[in-house]
Structure formats: C-alpha cells, structure tokens
PDB file of N, CA, C and O in Angstrom:
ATOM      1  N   UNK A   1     -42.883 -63.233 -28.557  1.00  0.00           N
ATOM      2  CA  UNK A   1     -41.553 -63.802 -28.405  1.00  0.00           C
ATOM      3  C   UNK A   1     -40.861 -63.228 -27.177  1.00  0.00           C
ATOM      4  O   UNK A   1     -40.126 -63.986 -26.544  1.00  0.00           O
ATOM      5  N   UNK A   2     -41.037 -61.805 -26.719  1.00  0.00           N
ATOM      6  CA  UNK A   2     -40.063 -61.167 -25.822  1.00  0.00           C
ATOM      7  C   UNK A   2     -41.177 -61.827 -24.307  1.00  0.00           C
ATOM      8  O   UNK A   2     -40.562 -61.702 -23.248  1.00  0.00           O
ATOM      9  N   UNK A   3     -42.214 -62.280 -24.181  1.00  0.00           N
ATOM     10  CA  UNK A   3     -42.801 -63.019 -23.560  1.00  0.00           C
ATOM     11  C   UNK A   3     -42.208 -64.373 -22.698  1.00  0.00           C
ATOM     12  O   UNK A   3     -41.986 -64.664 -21.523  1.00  0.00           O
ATOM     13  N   UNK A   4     -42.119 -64.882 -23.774  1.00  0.00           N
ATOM     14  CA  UNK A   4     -41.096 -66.201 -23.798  1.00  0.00           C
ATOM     15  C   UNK A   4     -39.794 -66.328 -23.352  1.00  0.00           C
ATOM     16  O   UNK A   4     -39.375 -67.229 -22.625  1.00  0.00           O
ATOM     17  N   UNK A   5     -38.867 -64.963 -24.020  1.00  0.00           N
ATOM     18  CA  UNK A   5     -37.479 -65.030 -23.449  1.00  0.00           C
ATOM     19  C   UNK A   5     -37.938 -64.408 -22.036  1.00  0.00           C
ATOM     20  O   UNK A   5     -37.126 -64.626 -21.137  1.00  0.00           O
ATOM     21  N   UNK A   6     -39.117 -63.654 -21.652  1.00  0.00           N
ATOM     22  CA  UNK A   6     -38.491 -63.592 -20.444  1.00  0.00           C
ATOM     23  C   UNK A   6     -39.187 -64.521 -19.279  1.00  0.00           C
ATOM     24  O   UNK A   6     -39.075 -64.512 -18.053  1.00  0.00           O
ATOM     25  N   UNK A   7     -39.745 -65.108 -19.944  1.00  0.00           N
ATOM     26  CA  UNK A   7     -39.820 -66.276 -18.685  1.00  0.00           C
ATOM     27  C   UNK A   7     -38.671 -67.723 -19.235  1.00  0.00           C
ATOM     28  O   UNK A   7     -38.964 -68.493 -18.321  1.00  0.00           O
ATOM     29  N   UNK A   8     -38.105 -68.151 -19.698  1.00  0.00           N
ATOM     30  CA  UNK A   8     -36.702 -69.033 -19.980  1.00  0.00           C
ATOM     31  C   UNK A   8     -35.728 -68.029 -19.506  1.00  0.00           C
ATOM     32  O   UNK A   8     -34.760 -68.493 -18.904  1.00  0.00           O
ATOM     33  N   UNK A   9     -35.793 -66.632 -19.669  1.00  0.00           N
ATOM     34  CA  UNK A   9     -34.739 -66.086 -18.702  1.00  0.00           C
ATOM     35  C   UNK A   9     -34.308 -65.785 -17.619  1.00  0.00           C
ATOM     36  O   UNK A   9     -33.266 -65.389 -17.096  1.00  0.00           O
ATOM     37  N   UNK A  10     -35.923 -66.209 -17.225  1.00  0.00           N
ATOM     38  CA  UNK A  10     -36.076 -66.147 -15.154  1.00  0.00           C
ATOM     39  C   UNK A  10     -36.119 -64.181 -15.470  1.00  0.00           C
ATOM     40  O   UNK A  10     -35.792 -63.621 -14.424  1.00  0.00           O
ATOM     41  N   UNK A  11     -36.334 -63.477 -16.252  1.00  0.00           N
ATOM     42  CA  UNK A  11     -36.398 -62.059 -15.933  1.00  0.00           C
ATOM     43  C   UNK A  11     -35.715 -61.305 -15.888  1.00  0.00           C
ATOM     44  O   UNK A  11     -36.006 -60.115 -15.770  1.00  0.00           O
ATOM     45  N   UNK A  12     -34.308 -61.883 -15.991  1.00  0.00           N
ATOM     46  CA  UNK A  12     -32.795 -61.472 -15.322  1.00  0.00           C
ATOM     47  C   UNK A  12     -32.834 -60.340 -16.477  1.00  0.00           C
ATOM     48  O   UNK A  12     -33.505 -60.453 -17.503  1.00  0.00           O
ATOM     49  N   UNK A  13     -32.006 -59.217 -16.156  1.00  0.00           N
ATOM     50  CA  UNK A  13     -31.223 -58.416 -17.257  1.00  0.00           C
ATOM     51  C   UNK A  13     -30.670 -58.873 -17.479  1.00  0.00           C
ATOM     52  O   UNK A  13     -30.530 -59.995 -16.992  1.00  0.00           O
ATOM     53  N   UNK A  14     -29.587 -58.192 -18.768  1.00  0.00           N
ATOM     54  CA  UNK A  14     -28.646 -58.525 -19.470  1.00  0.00           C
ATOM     55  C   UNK A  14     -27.435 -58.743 -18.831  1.00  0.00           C
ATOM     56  O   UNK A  14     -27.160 -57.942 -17.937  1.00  0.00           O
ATOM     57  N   UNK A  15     -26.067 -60.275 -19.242  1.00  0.00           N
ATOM     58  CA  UNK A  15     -25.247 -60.709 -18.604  1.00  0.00           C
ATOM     59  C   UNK A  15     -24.526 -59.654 -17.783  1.00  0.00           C
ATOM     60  O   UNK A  15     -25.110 -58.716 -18.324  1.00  0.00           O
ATOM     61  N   UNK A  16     -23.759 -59.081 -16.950  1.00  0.00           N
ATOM     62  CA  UNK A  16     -22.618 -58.515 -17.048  1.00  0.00           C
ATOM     63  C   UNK A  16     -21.678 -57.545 -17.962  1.00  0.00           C
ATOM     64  O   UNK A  16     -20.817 -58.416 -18.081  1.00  0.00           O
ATOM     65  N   UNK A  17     -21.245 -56.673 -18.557  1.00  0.00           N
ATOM     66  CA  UNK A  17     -20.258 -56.198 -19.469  1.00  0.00           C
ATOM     67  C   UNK A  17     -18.958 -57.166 -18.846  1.00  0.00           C
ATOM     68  O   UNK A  17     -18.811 -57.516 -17.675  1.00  0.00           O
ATOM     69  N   UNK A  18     -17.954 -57.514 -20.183  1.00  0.00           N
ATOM     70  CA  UNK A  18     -16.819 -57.716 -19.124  1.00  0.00           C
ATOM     71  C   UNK A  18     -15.945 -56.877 -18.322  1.00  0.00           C
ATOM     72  O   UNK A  18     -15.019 -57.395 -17.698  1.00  0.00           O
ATOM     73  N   UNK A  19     -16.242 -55.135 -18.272  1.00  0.00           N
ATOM     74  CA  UNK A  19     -15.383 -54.415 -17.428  1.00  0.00           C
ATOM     75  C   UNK A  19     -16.209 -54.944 -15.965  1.00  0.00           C
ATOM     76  O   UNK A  19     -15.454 -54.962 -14.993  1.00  0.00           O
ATOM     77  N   UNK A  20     -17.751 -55.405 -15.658  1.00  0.00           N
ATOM     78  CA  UNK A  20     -18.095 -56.156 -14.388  1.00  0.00           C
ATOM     79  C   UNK A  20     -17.515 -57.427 -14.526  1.00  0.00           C
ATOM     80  O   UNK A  20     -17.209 -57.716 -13.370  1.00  0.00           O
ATOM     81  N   UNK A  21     -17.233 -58.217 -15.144  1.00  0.00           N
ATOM     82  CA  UNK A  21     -16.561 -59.623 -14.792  1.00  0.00           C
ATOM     83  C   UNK A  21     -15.225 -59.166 -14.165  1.00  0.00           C
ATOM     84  O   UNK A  21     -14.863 -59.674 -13.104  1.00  0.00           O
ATOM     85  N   UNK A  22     -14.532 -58.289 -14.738  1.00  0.00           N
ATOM     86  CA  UNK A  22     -13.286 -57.747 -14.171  1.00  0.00           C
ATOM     87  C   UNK A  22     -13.308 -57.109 -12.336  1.00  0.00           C
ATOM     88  O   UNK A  22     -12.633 -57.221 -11.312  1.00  0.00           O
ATOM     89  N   UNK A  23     -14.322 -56.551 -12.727  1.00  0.00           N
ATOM     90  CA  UNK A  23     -14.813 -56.104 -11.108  1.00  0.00           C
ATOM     91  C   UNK A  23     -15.258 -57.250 -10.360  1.00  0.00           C
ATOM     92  O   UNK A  23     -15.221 -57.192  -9.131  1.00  0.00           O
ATOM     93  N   UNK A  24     -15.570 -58.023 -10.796  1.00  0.00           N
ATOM     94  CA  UNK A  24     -15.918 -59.134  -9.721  1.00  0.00           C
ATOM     95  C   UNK A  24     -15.002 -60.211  -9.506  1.00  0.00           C
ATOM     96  O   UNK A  24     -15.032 -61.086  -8.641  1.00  0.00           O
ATOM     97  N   UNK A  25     -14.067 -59.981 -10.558  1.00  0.00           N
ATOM     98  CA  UNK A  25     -12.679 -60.974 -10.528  1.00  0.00           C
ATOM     99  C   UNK A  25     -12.345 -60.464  -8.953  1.00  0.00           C
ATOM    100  O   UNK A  25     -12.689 -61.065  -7.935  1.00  0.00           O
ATOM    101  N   UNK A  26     -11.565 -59.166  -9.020  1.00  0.00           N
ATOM    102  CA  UNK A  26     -11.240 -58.431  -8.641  1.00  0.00           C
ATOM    103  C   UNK A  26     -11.633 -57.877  -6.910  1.00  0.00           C
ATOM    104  O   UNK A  26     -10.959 -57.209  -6.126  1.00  0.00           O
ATOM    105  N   UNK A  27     -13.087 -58.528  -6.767  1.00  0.00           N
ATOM    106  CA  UNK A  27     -13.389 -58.936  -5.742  1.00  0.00           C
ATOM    107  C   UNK A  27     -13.192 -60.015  -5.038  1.00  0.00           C
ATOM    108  O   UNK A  27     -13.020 -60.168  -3.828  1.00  0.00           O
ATOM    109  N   UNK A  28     -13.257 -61.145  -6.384  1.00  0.00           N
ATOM    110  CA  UNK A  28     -13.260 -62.259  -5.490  1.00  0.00           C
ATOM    111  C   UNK A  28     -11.958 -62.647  -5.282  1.00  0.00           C
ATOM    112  O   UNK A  28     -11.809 -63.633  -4.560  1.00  0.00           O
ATOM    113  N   UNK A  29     -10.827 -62.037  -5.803  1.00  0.00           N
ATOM    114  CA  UNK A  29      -9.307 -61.772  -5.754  1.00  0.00           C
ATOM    115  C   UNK A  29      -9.185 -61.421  -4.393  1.00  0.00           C
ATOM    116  O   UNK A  29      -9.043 -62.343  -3.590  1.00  0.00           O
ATOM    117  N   UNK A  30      -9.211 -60.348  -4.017  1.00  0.00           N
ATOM    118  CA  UNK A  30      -9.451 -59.697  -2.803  1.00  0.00           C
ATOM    119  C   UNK A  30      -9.992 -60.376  -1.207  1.00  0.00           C
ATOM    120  O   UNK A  30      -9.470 -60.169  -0.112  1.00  0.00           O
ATOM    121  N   UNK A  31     -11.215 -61.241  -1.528  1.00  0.00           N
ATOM    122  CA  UNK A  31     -11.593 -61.612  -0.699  1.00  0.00           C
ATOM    123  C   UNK A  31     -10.634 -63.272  -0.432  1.00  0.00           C
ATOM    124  O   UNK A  31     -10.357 -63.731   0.676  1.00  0.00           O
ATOM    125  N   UNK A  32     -10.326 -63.830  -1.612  1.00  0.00           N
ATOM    126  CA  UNK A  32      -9.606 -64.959  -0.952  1.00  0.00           C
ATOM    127  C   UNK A  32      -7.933 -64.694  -0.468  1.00  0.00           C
ATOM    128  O   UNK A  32      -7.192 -65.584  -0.051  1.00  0.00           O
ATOM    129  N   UNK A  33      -7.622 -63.483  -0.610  1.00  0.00           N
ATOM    130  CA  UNK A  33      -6.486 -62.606  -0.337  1.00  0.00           C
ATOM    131  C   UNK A  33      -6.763 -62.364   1.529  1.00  0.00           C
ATOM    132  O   UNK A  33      -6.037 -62.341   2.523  1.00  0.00           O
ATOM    133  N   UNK A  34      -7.973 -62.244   1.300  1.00  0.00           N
ATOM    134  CA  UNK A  34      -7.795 -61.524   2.883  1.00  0.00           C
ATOM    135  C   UNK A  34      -8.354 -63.202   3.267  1.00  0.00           C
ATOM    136  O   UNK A  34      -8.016 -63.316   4.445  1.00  0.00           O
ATOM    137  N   UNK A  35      -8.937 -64.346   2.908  1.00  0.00           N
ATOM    138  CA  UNK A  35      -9.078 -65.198   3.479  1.00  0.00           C
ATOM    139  C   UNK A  35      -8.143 -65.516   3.730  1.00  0.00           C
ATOM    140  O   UNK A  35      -8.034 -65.947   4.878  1.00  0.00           O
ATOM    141  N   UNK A  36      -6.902 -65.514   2.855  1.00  0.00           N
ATOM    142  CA  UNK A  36      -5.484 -66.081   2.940  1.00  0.00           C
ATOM    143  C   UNK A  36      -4.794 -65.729   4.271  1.00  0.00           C
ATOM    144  O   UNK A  36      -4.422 -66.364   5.258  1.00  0.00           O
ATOM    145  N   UNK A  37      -4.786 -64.599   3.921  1.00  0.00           N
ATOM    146  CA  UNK A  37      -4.132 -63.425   4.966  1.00  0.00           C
ATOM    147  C   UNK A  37      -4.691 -64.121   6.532  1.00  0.00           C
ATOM    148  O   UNK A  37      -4.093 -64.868   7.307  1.00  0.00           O
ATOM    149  N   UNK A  38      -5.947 -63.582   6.598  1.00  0.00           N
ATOM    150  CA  UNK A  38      -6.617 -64.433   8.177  1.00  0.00           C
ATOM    151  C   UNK A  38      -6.113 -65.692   8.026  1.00  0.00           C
ATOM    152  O   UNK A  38      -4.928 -65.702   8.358  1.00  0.00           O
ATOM    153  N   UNK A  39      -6.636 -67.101   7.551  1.00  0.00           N
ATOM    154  CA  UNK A  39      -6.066 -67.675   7.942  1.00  0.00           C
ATOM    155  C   UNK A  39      -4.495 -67.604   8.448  1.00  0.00           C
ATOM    156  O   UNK A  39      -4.128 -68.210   9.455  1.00  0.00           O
ATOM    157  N   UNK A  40      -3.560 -66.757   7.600  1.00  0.00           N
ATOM    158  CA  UNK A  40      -2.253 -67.028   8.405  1.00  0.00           C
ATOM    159  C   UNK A  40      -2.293 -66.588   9.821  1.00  0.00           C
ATOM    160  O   UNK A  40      -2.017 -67.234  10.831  1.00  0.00           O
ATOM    161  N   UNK A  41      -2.708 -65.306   9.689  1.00  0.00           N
ATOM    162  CA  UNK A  41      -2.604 -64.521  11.017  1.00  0.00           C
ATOM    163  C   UNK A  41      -2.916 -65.409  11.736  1.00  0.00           C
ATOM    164  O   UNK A  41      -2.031 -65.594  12.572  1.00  0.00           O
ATOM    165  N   UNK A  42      -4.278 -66.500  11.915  1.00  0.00           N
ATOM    166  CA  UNK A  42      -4.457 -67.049  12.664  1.00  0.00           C
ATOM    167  C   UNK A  42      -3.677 -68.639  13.622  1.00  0.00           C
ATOM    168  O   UNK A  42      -3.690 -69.089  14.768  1.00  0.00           O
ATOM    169  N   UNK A  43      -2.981 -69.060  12.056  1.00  0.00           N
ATOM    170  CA  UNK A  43      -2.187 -70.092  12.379  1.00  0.00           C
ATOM    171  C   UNK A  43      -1.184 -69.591  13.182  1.00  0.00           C
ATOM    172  O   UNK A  43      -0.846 -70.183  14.207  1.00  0.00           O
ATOM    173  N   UNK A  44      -0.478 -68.158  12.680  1.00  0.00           N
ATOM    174  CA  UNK A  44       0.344 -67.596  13.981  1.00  0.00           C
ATOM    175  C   UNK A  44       0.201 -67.287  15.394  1.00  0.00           C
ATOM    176  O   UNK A  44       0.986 -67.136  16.331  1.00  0.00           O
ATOM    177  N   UNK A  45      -1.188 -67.238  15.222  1.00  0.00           N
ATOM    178  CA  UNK A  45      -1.775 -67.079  16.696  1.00  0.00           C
ATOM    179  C   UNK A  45      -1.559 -68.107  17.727  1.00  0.00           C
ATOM    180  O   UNK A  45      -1.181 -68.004  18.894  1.00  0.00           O
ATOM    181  N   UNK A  46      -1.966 -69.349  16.852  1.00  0.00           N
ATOM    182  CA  UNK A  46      -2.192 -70.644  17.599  1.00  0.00           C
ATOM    183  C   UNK A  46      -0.953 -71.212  17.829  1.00  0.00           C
ATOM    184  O   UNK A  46      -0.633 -71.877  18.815  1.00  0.00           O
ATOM    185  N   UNK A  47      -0.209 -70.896  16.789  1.00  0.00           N
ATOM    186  CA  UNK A  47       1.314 -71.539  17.038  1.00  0.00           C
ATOM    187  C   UNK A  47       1.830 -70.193  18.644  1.00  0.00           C
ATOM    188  O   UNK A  47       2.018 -70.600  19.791  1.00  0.00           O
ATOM    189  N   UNK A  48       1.894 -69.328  18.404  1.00  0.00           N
ATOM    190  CA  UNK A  48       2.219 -68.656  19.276  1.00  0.00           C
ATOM    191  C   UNK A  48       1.490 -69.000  21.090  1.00  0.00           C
ATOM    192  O   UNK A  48       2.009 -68.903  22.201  1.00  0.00           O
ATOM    193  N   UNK A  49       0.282 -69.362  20.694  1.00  0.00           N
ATOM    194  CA  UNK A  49       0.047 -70.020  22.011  1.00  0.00           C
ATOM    195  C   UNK A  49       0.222 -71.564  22.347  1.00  0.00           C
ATOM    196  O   UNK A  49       0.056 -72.132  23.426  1.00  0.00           O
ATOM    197  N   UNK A  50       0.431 -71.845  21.675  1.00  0.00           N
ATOM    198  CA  UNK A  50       1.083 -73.154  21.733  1.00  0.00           C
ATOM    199  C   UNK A  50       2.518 -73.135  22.401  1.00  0.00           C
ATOM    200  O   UNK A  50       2.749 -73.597  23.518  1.00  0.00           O
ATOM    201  N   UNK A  51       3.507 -72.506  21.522  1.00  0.00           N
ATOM    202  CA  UNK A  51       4.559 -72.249  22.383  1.00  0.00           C
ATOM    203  C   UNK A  51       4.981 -71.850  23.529  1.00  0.00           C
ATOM    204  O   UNK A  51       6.063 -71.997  24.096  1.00  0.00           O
ATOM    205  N   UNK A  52       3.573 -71.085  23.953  1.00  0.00           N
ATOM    206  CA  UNK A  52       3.303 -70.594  25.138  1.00  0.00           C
ATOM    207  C   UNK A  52       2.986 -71.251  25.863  1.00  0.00           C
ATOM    208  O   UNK A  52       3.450 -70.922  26.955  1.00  0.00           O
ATOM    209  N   UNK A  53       2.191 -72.381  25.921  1.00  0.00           N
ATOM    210  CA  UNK A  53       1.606 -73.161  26.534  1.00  0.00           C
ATOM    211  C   UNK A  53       3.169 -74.485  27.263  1.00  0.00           C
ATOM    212  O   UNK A  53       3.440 -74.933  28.377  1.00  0.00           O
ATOM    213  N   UNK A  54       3.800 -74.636  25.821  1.00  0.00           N
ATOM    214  CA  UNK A  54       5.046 -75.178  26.056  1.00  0.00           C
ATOM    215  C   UNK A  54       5.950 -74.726  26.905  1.00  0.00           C
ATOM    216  O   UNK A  54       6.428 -75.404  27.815  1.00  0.00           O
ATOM    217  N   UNK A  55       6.219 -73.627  26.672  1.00  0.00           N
ATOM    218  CA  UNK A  55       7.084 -73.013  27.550  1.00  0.00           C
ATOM    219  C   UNK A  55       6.807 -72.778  29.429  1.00  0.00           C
ATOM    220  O   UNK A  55       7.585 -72.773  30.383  1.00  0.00           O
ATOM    221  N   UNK A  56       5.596 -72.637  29.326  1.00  0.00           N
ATOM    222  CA  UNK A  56       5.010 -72.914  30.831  1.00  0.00           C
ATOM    223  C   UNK A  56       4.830 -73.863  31.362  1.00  0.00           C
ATOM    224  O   UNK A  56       4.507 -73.923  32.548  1.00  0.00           O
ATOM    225  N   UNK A  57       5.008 -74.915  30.552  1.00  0.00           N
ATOM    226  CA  UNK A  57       4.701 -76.428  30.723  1.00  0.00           C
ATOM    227  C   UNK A  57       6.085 -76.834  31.524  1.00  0.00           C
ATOM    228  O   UNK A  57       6.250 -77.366  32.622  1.00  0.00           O
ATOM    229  N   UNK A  58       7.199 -76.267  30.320  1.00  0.00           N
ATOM    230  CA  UNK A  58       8.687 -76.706  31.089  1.00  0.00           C
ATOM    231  C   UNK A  58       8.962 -75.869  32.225  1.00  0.00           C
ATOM    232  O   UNK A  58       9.296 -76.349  33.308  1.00  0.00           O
ATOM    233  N   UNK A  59       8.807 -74.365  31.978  1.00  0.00           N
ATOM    234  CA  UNK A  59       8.852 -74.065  33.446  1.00  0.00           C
ATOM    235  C   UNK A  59       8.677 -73.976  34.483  1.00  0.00           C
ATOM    236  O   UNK A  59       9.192 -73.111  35.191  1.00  0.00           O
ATOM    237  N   UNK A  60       7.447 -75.351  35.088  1.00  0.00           N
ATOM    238  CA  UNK A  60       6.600 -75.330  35.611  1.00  0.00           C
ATOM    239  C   UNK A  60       7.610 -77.012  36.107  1.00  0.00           C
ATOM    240  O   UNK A  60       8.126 -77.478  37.122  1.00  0.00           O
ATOM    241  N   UNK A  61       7.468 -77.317  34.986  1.00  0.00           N
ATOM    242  CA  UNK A  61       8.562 -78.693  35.364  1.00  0.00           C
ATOM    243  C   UNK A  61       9.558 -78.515  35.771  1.00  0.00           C
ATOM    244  O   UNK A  61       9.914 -79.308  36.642  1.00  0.00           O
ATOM    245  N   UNK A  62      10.434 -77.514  35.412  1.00  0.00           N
ATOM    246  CA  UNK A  62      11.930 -77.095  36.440  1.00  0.00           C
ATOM    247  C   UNK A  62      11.405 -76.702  37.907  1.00  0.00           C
ATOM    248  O   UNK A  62      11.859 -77.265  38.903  1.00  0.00           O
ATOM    249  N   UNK A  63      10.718 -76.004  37.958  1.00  0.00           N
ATOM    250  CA  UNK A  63      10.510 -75.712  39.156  1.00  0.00           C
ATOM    251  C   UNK A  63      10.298 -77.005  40.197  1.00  0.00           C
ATOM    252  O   UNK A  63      10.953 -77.061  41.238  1.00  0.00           O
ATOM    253  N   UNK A  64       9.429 -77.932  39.869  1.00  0.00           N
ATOM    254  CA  UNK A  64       9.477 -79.265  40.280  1.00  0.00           C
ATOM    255  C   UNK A  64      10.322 -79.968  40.906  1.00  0.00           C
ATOM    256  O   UNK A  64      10.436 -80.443  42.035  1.00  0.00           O
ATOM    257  N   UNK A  65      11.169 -79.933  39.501  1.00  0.00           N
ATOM    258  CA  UNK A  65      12.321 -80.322  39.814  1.00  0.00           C
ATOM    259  C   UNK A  65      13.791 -79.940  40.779  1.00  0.00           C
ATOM    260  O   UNK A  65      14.720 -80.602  41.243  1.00  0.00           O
ATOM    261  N   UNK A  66      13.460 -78.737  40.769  1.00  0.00           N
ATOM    262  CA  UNK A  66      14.270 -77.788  41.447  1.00  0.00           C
ATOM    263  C   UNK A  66      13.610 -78.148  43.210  1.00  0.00           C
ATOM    264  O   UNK A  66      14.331 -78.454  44.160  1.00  0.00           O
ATOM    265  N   UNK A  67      12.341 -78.026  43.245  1.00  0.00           N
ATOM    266  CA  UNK A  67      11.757 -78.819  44.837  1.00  0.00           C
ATOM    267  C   UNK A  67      12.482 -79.907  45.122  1.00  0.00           C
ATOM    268  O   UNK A  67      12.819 -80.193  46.270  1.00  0.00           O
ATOM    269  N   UNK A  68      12.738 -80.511  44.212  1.00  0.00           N
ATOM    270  CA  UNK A  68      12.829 -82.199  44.140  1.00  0.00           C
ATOM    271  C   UNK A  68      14.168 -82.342  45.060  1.00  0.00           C
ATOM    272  O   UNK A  68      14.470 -83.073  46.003  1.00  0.00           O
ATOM    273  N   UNK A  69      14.707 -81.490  44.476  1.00  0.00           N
ATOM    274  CA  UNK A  69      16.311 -81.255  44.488  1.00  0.00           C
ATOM    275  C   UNK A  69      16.605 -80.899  45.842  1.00  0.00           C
ATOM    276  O   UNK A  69      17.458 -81.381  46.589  1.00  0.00           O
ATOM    277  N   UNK A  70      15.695 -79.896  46.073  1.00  0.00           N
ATOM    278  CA  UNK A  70      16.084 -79.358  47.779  1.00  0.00           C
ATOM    279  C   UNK A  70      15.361 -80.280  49.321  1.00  0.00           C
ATOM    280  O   UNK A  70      15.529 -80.141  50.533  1.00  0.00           O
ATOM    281  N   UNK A  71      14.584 -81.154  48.523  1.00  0.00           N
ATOM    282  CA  UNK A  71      14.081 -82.038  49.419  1.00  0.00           C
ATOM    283  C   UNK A  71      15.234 -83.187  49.528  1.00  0.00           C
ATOM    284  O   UNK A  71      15.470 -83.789  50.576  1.00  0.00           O
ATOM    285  N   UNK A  72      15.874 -83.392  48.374  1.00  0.00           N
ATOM    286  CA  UNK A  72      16.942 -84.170  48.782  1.00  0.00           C
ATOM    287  C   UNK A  72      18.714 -83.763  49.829  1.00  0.00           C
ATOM    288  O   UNK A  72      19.483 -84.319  50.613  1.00  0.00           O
ATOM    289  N   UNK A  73      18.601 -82.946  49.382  1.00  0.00           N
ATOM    290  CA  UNK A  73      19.480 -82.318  50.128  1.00  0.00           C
ATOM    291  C   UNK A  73      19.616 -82.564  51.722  1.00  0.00           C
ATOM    292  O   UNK A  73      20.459 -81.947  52.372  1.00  0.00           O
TER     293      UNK A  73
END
C-alpha cells in the first residue's frame, strides 16, 4: 500500500504545517507589497520625466518665440 501512495503522490512529503502556509502567506504578502511599491516608484519616474520632457518642450518654444519677436522688431 505505502508503494502505491507513493507513486499517486508523485513522492512529495507531507503537505505544509499551517505555521508554513502562514510563512508563505507572508511571503507572498511581501512580495506583491514590494511589486506594489516598484510599480509606483516607477510610475513616478515616468511621470516625472514626462514633465520634464514638457517643460523643455515649452521652454524651448518661448525661446522661439522670443527670436520671433526680435526679428520683428
């Protein structure tokens, strides 16, 4: 019989205790915590160069404009 269970069991030991289900909660808590976390950091990143990108965009256009201005003169 112990033959049998261990080939339908694939061999595996015994499940987990639940103080390891708790530990692995507890991991996988953790890890979508820090997935969370990165992703924000990162959306701040991009927004931050974005704005950056904006902001050089217009100041780049005043300046233009500011040529524009003294050619008319």
């Amino acid at each position: 019989m112990s033959h049998v269970l261990g080939v339908f069991g694939g061999g595996h030991t015994c499940p987990p205790l639940p103080r390891e289900f708790s530990k692995e909660r507890e991991k996988a808590k953790a890890r979508g915590d820090f997935q969370k976390l990165r992703e924000k950091q990162q959306l701040e990143e991009d927004l931050r160069g974005y704005m950056d990108w904006i902001t050089q965009a217009e100041l780049e256009g005043d300046e233009e404009e500011g040529e524009h201005e003294k050619h008319r003169e």
